[in-house]
C-alpha positions as CSV (number, residue, x, y, z in Angstrom):
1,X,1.1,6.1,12.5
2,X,0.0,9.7,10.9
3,X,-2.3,8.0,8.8
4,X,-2.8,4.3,7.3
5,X,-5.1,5.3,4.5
6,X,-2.3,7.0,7.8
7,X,23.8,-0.1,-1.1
8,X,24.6,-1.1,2.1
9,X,28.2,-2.9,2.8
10,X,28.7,-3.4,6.4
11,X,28.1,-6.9,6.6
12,X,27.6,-7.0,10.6
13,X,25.3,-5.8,12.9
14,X,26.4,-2.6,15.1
15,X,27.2,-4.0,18.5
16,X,24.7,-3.0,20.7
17,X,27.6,-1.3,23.1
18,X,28.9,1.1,20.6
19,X,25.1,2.2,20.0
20,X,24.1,2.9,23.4
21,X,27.5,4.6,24.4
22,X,27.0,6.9,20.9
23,X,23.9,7.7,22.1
24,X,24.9,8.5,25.8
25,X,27.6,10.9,24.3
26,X,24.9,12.6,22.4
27,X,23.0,13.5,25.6
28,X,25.8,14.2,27.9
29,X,27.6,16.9,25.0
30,X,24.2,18.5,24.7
31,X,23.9,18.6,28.5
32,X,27.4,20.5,28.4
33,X,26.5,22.5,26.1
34,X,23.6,23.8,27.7
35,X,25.6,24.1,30.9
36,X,28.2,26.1,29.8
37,X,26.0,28.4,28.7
38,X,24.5,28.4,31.7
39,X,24.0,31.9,34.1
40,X,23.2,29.9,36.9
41,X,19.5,31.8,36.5
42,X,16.7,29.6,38.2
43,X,13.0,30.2,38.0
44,X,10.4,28.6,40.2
45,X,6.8,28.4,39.9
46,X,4.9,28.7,42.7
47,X,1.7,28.8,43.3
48,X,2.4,29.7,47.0
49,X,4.4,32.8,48.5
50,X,7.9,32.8,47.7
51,X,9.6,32.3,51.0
52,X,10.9,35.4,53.0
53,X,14.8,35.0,51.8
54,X,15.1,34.4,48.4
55,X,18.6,33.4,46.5
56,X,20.8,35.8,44.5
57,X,19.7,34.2,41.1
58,X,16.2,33.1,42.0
59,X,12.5,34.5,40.9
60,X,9.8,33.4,41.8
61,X,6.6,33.2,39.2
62,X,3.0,32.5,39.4
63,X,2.5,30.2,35.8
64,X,4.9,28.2,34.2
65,X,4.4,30.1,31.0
66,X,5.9,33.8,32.8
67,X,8.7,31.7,34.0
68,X,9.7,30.3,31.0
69,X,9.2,33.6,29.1
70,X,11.8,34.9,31.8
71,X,14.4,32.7,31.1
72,X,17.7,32.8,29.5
73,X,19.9,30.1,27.6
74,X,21.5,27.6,30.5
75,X,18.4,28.3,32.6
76,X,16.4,26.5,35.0
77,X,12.5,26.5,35.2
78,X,11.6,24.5,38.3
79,X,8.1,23.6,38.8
80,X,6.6,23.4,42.1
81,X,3.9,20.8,43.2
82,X,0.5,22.0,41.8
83,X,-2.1,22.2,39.1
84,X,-1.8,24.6,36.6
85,X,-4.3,25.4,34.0
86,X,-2.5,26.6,31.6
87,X,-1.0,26.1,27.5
88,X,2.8,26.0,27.8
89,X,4.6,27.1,24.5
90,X,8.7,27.3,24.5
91,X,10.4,28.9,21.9
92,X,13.4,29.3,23.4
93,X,16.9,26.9,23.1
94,X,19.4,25.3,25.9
95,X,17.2,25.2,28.6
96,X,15.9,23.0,31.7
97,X,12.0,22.5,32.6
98,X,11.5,20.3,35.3
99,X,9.3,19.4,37.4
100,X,10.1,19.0,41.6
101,X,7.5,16.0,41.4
102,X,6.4,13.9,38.6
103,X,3.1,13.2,40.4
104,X,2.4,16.4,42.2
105,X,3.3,18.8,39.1
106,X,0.3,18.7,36.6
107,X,0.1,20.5,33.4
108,X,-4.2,20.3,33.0
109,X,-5.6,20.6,30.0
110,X,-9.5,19.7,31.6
111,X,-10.6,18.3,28.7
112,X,-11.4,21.7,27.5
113,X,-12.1,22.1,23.5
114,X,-11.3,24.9,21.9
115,X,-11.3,25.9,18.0
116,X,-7.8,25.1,17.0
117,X,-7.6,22.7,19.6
118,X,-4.8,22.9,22.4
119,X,-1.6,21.3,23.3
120,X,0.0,21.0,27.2
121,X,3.5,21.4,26.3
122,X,4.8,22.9,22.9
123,X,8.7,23.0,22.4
124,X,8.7,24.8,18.9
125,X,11.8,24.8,17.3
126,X,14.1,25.2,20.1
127,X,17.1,23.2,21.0
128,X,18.7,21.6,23.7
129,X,15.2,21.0,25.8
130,X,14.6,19.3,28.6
131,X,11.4,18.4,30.1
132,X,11.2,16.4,33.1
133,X,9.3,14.9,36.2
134,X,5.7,16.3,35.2
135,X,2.3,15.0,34.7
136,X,0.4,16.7,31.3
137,X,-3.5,15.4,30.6
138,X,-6.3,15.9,29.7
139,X,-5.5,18.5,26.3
140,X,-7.2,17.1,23.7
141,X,-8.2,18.2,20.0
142,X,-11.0,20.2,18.5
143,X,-12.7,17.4,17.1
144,X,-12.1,13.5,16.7
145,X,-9.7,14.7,14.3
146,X,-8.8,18.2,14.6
147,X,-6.3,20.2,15.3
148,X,-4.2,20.3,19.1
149,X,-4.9,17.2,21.5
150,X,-0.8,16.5,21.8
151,X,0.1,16.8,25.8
152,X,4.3,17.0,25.4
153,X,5.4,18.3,21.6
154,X,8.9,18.7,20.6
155,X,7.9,20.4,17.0
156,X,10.5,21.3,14.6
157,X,8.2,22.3,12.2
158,X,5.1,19.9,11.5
159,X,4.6,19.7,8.2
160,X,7.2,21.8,6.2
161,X,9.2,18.7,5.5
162,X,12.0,19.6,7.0
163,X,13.9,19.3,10.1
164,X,14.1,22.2,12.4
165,X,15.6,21.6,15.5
166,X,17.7,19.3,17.5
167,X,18.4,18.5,21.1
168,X,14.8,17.0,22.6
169,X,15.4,15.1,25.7
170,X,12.7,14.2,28.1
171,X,12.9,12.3,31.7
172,X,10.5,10.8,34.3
173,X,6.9,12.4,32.3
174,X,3.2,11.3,32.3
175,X,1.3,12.1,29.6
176,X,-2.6,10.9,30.1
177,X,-6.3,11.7,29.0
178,X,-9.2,10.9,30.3
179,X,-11.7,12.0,27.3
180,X,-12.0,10.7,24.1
181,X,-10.0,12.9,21.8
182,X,-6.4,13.2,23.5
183,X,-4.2,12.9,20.2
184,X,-0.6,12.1,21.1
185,X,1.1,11.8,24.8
186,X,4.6,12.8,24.3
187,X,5.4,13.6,20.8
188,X,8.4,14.8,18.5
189,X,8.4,15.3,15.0
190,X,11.0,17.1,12.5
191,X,13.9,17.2,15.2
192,X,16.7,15.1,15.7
193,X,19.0,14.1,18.3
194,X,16.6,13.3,21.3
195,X,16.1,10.7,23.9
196,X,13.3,9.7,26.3
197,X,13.6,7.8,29.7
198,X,10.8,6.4,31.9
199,X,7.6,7.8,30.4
200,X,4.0,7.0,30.2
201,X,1.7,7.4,28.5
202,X,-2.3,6.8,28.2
203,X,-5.4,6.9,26.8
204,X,-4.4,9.0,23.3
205,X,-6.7,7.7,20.0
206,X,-3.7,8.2,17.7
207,X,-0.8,6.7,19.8
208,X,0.8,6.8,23.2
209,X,4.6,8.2,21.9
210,X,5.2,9.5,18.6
211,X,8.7,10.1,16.6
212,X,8.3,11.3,13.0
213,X,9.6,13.1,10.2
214,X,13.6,12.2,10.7
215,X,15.5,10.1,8.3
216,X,18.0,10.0,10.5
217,X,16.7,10.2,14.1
218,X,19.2,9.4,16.3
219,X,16.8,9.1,19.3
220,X,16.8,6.7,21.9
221,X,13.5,5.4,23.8
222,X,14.6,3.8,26.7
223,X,12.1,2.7,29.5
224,X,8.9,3.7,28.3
225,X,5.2,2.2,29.4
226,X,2.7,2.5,26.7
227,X,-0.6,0.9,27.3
228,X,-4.3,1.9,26.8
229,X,-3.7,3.6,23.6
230,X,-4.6,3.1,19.7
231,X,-1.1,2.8,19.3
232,X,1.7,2.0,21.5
233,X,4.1,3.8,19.6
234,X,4.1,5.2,16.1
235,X,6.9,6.8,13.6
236,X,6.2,7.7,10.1
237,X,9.4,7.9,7.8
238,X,11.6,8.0,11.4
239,X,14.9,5.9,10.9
240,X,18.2,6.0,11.0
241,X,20.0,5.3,14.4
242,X,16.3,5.1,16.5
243,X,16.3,2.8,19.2
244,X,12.7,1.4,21.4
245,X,14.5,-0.7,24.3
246,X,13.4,-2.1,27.7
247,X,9.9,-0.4,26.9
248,X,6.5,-1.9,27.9
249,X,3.7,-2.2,25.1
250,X,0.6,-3.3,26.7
251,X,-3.2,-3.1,26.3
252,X,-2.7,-0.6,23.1
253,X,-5.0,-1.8,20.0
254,X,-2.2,-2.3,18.4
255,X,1.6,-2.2,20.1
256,X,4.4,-0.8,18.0
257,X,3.8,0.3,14.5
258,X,6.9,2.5,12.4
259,X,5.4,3.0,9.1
260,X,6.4,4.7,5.8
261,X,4.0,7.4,4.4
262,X,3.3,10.0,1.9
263,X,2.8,12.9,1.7
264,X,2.3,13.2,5.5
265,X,5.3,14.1,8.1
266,X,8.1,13.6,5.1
267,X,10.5,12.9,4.0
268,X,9.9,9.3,3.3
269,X,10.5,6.4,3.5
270,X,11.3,5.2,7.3
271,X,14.7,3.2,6.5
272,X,16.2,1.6,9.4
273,X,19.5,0.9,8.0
274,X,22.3,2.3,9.5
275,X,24.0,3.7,5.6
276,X,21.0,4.1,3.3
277,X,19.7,5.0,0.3
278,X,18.6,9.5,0.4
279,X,14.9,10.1,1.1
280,X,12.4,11.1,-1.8
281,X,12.4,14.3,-2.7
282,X,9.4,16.9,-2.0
283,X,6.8,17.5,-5.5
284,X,4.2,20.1,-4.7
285,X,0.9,17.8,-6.6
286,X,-1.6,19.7,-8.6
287,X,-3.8,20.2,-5.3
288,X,-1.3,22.0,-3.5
289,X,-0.5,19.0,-1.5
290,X,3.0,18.0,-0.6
291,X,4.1,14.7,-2.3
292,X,7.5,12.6,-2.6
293,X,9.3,10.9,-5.2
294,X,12.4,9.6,-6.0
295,X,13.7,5.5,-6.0
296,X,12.3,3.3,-3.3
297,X,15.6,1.3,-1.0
298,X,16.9,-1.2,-2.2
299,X,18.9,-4.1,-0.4
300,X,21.0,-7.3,-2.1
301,X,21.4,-8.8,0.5
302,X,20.4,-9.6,4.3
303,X,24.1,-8.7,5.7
304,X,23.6,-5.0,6.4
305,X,23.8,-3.4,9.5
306,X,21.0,-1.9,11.2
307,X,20.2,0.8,13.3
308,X,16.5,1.3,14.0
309,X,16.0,-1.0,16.4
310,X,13.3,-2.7,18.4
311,X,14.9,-4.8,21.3
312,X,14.3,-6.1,24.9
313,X,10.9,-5.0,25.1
314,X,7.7,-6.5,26.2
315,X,5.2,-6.3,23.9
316,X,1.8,-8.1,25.2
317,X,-1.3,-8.3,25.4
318,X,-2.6,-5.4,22.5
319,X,-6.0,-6.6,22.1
320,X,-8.1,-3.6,23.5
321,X,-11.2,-2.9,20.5
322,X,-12.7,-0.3,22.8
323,X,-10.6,2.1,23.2
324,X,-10.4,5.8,21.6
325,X,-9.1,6.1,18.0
326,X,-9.3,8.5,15.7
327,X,-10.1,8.6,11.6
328,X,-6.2,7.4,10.9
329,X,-5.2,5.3,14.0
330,X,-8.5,3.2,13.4
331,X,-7.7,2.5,9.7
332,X,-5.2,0.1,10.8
333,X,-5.4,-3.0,11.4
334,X,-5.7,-4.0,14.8
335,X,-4.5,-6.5,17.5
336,X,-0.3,-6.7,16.3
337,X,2.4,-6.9,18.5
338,X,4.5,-5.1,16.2
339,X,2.8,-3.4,13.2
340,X,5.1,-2.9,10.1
341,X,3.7,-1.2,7.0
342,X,5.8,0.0,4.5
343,X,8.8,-0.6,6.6
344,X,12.7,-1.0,4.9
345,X,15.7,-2.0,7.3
346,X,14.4,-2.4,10.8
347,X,15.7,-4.7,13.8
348,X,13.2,-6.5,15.5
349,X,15.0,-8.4,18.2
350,X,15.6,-10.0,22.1
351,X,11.6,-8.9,22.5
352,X,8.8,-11.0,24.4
353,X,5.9,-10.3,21.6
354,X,2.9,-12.5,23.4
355,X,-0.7,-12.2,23.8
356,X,-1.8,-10.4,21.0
357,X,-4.8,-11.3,19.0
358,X,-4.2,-11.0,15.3
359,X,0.0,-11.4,14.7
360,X,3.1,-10.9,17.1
361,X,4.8,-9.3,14.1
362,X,2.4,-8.2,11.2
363,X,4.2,-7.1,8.4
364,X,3.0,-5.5,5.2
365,X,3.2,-3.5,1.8
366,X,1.7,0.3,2.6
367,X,0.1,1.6,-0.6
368,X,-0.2,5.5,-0.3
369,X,-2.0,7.3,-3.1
370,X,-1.7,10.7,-4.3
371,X,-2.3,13.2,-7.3
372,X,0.0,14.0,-10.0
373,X,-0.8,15.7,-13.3
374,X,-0.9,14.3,-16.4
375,X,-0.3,15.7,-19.8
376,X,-4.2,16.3,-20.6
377,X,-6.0,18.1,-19.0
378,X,-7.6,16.3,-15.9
379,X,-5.0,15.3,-12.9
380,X,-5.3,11.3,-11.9
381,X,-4.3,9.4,-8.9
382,X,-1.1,7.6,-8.7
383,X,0.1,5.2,-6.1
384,X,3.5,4.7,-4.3
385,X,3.7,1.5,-3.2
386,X,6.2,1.3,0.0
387,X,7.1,-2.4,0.2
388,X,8.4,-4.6,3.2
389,X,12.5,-5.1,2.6
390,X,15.3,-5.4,4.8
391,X,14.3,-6.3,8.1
392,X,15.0,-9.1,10.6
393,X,13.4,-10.4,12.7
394,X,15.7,-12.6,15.1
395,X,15.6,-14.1,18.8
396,X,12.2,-13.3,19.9
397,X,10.3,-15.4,22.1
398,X,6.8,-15.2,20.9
399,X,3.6,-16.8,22.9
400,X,-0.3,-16.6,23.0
401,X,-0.3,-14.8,20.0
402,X,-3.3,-15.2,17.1
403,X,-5.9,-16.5,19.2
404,X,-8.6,-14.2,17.4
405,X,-8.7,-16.6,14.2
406,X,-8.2,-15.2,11.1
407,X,-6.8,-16.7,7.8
408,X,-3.2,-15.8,8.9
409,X,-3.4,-15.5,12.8
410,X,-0.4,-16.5,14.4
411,X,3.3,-15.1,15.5
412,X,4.2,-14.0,12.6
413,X,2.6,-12.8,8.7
414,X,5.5,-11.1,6.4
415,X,3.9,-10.0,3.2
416,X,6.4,-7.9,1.0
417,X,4.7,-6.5,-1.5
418,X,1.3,-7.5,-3.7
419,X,0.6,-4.1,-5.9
420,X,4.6,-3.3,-6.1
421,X,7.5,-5.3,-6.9
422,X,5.1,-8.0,-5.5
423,X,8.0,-9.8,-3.5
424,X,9.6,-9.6,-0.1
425,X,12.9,-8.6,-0.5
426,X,16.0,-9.5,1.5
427,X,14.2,-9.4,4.9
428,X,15.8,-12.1,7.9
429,X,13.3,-13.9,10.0
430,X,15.7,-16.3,12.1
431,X,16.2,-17.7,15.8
432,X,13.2,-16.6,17.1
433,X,10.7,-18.9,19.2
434,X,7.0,-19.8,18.4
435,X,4.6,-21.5,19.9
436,X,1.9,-20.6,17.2
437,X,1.9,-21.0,12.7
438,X,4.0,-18.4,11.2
439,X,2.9,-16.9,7.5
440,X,4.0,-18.0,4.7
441,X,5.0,-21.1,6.7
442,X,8.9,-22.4,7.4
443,X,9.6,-19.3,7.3
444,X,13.0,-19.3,9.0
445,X,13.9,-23.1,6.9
446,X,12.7,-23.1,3.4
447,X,12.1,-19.6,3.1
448,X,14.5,-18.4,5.3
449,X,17.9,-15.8,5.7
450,X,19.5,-17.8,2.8
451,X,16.8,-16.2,0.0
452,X,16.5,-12.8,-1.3
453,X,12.5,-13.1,-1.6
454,X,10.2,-14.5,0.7
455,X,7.0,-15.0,-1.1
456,X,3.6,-13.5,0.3
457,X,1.1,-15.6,2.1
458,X,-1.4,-17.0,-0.2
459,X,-0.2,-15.5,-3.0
460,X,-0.7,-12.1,-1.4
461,X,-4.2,-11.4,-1.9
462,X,-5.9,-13.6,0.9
463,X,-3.2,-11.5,3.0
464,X,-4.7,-8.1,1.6
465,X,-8.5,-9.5,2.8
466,X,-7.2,-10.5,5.6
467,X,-5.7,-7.1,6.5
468,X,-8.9,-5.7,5.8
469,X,-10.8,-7.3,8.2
470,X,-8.6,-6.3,10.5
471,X,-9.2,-2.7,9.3
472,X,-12.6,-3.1,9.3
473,X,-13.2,-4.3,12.5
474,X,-10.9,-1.9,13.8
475,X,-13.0,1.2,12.1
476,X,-16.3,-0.3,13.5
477,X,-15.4,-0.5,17.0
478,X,-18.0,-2.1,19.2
479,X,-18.1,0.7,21.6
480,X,-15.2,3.4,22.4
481,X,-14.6,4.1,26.1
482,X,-12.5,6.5,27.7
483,X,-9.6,5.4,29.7
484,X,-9.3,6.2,33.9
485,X,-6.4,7.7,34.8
486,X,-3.2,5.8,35.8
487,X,-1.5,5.0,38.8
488,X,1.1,7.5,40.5
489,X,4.6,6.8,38.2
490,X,8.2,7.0,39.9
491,X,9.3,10.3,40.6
492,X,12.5,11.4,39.9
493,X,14.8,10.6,42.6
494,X,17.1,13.8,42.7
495,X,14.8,16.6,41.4
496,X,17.8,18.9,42.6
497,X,20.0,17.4,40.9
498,X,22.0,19.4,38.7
499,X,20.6,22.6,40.1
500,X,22.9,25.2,40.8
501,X,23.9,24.7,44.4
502,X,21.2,26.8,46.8
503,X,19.1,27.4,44.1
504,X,16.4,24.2,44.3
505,X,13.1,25.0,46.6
């Protein structure tokens, strides 16, 4: 989450096999792409002596950054074991960076602040990728809330509202700090067309992995670990076809939390469903500042397919108060499973959701404020109010979940919308097990797929206290305490593979 302050006519769901083999043929025609291209060039790194006979179409380089400066579309830069001190920007497309062990290759940031802050890994608006097998830590921003801090950064263009590349794909990576003001692990924002498998990442105060600033994503997270952060995962106005699957969310302050948001990382709003509604359009405010407007979605009824989708993870035990957070990750509310504010058309499903103090799923309207002028003379704050509408929530076991207490503790707390439309519109909350109360109660009998509304816990404003306790107690941690570093990961199994033939050290 960047900040809390940070007509639809299919009538079934997409089957789950046409999603994941859409997405494999998105990775494997970029990976021909890139191939084809190829020159069969291969750059190490080495911080030994290159060895006596060297290959046709090998060099040998000192830093990462030389070898990638080096190399040519359809190229390879192979990383030998080492630590290497050094900031790593890419601007080049259709290329491979990997790593020849995901333990023993270290990007090291050292904890080091700088003014402007500093960043492991940078991909700036370059397509095609790939970044694999490596360990990044320990880069981390200027200030609790300053600038650089993000270890792996697909960046299509941070802020301009716009997306500027595509063609992000990253294998087998460790992101971690050990400090207090590590910002994001593996990040990509303003790109689409991207996939992660078997990552970690720990100890970031905004959140562990981050996808932002695509309407229509279509990005896969498959196999993740995310524990020890602020957040698990965060997306602001990320949807479309985005899938989180098989993933572990553990030990975060708060697990998994997509999010709508203005004006930051636009276009809003994140919209899950699989044929929605265009994003608002960009208004540059009185300030300066980048704002959005345009209609909110709208659904009329539950039967819509989705395609942002949460499924088959575990999601447990997010209930850590003392770990790093900065300004934006703090202002939310803490101890969910699954955080939704401001979210239209997501797919919640097949997940174990236990443990977690406050909710399993917390769901709830995301006010975001901003300037607009009027016709006198002064400018005055006006308020877009991104409700909850569309999702469903269906055939999770949930467990052990709202043991802190709390007016609305328990598995589940849907609140729609209080300052907006004041309803909850067309979400599904169905199948699903619970051990613990759910909010408003019978939500899946009385109040359940068959409506169009679902009406907000106590009326809705006992739900807004309620979320600001959370908040508060969140922003007034007890104590913050950095986070030790993790256990050795797997290692890619074949880091040869795919290497032209003679060319891998």
């Amino acid at each position: 989450m960047h900040s809390i302050r940070s007509a639809f006519g299919r009538v079934s769901l997409l089957p789950r096999t046409a999603t994941v083999v859409a997405l494999a043929a998105l990775t494997l025609g970029a990976a021909a792409s890139v191939a084809s291209a190829s020159s069969r060039q291969v750059n190490i790194v080495s911080q030994g002596e290159p060895p006596a006979t060297i290959p046709k179409h090998v060099t040998y380089f000192k830093t990462i950054q030389t070898a990638i400066n080096a190399v040519k579309p359809g190229g390879w830069v192979l990383i030998e074991p080492g630590v290497y001190d050094e900031e790593v920007k890419v601007t080049k497309s259709n290329i491979f960076i990997r790593g020849m062990n995901r333990n023993e290759v270290i990007v090291d940031g050292q904890e080091e602040k700088v003014p402007g802050g500093r960043n492991g890994i940078e991909v700036y608006k370059a397509n095609n990728v790939w970044i694999e097998n490596l360990t990044v830590r320990n880069f981390e921003r200027e200030s609790l809330n300053g600038a650089g801090g993000n270890e792996i950064w697909w960046n299509g263009g941070a802020e301009s509202g716009k997306v500027g590349a595509h063609g992000w794909y990253g294998n087998y990576l460790t992101a971690y700090d050990t400090g207090l003001d590590g910002g994001y692990g593996i990040f990509t924002g303003n790109e689409t067309e991207g996939e992660w498998n078997n990552i970690y990442a720990s100890g970031f105060n905004d959140s562990g992995i981050y996808i932002g600033a695509c309407p229509e994503c279509k990005a896969r997270v498959n196999h993740a670990t995310m524990e020890y952060n602020a957040l698990g995962y965060s997306g602001s106005n990320s949807g479309g076809n985005l899938i989180i699957e098989n993933s572990v969310f553990s030990h975060n302050t708060t697990g998994i939390a997509p999010n709508s948001e203005n004006p930051g990382d636009g276009p809003p709003p994140q919209n899950g469903a699989c044929e929605h509604s265009k994003p608002l359009h960009r208004h540059i405010g009185p300030d300066g500042q980048t704002n959005w407007r345009g209609p909110l979605p709208e659904f009329t009824s539950t039967e819509f397919a989705h395609c942002t989708i949460i499924r088959d993870d575990v999601i447990s035990d997010n209930n850590d108060l003392n770990l790093p957070a900065n300004t934006s990750a703090a202002a939310a509310p803490w101890g969910a499973g699954v955080e939704l504010p401001g979210d239209y058309g997501d797919l919640i499903e097949h997940n174990t959701i236990t443990g977690n103090p406050s909710d399993g799923v917390l769901a709830f309207e995301y006010p975001n404020p901003y300037q607009e002028p009027k016709q006198e003379e002064e400018d005055h704050v006006a308020t877009i109010d991104f409700q909850n509408a569309g999702n469903k929530v269906v055939d999770n076991t949930f467990s052990g979940n709202g043991y802190l207490g709390g007016a609305y503790a328990g598995d589940v707390a849907f609140e729609g919308g209080v300052f907006g439309t004041q309803t909850s519109t067309n979400n599904c909350i169905s199948d699903n097990t619970y051990e613990d109360a759910v909010y408003p109660a019978d939500i899946e009998g009385t109040w359940g797929c068959q409506n169009k509304t679902t009406p907000n816990p106590g009326g809705g404003l006992p739900f807004v206290i309620y979320l600001l306790e959370l908040q508060a107690e969140s922003e007034n941690r007890p104590s913050v305490e950095p986070v030790a570093a993790p256990p050795a990961q797997p290692t890619m199994p074949e880091p040869c593979e795919g290497v032209p033939a003679g060319e891998c050290p």
